[in-house]
MIVO-313147 format. One line per 3 residues: number of its first residue (from 1); for each residue x, y, z of C-alpha. Coordinates in nm, 4 decimals. Each point is the difference from the previous one (the first is absolute). Layout:
N
NUM) X:Y:Z; ...
This chain:
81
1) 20.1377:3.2668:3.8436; 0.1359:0.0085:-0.3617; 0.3639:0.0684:0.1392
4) -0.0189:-0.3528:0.2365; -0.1454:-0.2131:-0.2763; 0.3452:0.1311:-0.2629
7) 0.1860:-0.1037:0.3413; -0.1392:-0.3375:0.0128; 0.0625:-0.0127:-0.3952
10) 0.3444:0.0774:0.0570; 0.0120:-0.2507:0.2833; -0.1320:-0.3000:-0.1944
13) 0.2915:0.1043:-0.2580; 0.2512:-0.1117:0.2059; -0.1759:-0.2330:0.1323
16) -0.0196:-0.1869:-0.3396; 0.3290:0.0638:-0.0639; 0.1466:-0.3045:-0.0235
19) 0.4246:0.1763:0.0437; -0.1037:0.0770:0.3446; 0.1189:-0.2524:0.3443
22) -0.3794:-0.1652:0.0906; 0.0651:0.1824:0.3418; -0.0016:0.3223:-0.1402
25) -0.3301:-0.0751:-0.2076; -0.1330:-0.1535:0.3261; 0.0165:0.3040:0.1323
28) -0.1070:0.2287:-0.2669; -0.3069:-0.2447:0.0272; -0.0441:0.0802:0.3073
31) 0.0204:0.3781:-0.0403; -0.2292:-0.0073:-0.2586; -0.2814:-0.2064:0.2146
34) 0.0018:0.2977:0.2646; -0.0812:0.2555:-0.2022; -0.3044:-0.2244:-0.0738
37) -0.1161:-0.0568:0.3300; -0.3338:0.2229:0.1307; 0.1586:0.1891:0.2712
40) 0.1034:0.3968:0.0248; 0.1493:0.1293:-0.3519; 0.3490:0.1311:0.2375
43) 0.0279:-0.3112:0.1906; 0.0045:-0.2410:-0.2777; 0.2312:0.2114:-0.1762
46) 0.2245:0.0556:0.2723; 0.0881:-0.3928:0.0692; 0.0518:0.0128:-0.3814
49) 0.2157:0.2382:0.0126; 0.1962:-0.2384:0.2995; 0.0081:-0.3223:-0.2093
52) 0.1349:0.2026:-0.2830; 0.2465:0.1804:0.1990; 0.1368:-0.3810:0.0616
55) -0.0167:-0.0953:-0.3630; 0.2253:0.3231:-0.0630; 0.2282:-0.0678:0.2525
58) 0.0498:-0.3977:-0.0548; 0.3348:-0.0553:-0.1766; -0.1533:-0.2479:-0.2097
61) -0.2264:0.2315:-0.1894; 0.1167:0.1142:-0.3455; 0.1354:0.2937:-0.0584
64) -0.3029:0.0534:-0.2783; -0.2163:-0.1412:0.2328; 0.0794:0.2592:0.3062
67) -0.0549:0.2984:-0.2386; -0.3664:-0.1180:-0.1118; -0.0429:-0.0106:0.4470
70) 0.1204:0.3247:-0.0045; -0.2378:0.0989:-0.2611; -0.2720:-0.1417:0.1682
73) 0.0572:0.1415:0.3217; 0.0297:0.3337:-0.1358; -0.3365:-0.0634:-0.1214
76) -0.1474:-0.0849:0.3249; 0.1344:0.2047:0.2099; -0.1670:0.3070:-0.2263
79) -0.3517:-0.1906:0.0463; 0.0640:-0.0132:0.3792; -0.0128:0.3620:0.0125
């Protein structure tokens, strides 16, 4: 559980961060939110995993921004298992 509360740290970072397009921190917002939901630990993470696979992949994101994704993901994807 420690690992998804750093992610939604992380998330709430760029969230706050005031260089990034609202749309991106929309959706950051919104990644953040399903990791908080009650529901099965792989699900939750898994359609976080999807909304940050489209933060990562929008052209508008920051080339900063991407890498701290990436980061995240990596994260993750090594509590999923």
């Amino acid at each position: 559980m420690d690992a998804l509360i750093q992610v939604v740290e992380l998330l709430a970072q760029i969230e706050q961060d005031m260089s990034v397009p609202k749309n991106i921190r929309s959706k950051v917002k919104s990644a953040a939110s399903l990791l908080q939901i009650e529901q099965d630990m792989a699900i939750k993470i898994d359609k976080s995993l999807q909304e940050l696979d489209e933060i990562a992949e929008d052209t508008n994101t920051p080339s900063y921004t991407r890498t701290q994704i990436w980061n995240i993901v990596s994260l993750l994807e090594a509590r999923k298992v």
